[in-house]
C-alpha positions, 0 to 999 in steps of 0.5 A: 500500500502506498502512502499518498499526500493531497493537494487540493487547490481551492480556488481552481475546484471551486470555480470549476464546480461552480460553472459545471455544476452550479451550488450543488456539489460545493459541500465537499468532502474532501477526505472522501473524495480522495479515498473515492479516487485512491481507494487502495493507497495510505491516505497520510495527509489531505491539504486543502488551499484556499483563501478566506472571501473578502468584500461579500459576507454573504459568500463569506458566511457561507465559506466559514460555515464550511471550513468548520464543517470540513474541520469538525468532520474531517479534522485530517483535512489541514487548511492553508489559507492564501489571501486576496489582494485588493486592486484597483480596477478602471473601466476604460470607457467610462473611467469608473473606478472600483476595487476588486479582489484577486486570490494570491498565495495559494499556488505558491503554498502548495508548491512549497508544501509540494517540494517541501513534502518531496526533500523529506520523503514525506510520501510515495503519491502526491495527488493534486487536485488543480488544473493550474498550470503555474505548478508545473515549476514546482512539479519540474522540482520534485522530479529533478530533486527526487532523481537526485536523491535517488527515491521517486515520488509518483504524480497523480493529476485530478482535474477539476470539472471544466478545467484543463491544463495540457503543460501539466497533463505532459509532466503528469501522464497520469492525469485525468477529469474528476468524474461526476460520481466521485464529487456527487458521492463525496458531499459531507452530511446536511447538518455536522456537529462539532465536539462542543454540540455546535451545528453547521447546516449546509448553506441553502444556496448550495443545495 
């Protein structure tokens, strides 16, 4: 059996649900997806990478109610927050001006983690879940460092509906599509409770 770390890139999984699928599936597990899609491997860690909404309570209430879920549920998943970075933003025709948020860090957290797990033998699989090509630097670096030390670390690509990424799938040839059934039989349960009785409920919007 083989021990297999997850990489789970937040942003790049939601908003490949989102346009797939809608709300409907947003209330993952994603413990359980990973033992759906590696049924027969040591899952040793689930890293999820994400980065707290900012300037929308509306989907910030919601992204809290989930972390706390996912934590109180599946208290294995290990969350790494990035951030989001205001800029401002000019319409060219009319000059308005107005301040938009961007995602930042999260492909630099999981390429650190990445290569980090990689000098310290920490796995023989690393999953990632991401379809974003800003990693293949970091994979490029696990491959040359583990032939330097004369170990192996094997490369599973899972991409997220409605993404894709060519410059990865030709690093990872054992890349492929998250199914339907995977992520429909990967949803944590309606209501979840806490070890101190607290009650997270899914969001009415994400059912």
């Amino acid at each position: 059996m083989a021990g297999l770390i997850a990489y789970i890139d937040g942003f790049n999984l939601y908003h490949g649900l989102r346009e797939r699928y809608r709300h409907r599936y947003l209330w993952l597990d994603l413990a359980r997806l990973v033992q759906r899609l590696r049924p027969n491997d040591e899952i040793l860690a689930v890293r999820y990478f994400t980065a707290a909404v900012r300037n929308d309570p509306p989907a910030e209430g919601r992204q809290r109610i989930y972390l706390e879920a996912l934590k109180a549920h599946r208290p294995e998943v290990q969350v790494v927050l990035g951030r989001y970075q205001s800029r401002q933003r000019t319409c060219r025709s009319c000059g308005a001006t107005w301040t938009a948020y961007e995602e930042k860090e999260t492909d630099v957290n999981i390429a650190v983690s990445l290569v980090a797990d990689a000098a310290a033998r920490a796995a023989d699989i690393a999953l990632l879940i991401s379809a974003d090509s800003d990693l293949c630097p970091a994979v490029r670096t696990v491959r040359e460092l583990t032939d330097r030390m004369g170990t192996k670390m094997g490369l599973i690509a899972a991409f997220p509906p409605r993404r894709n990424s060519n410059e990865l799938k030709a690093l990872i040839p054992a890349s492929f599509q998250l199914a339907q059934v995977d992520i429909r039989n990967s949803q944590l349960p309606d209501e979840v409770t806490d070890a101190d009785g607290r009650r997270y409920r899914r969001p009415d919007k994400w059912r």
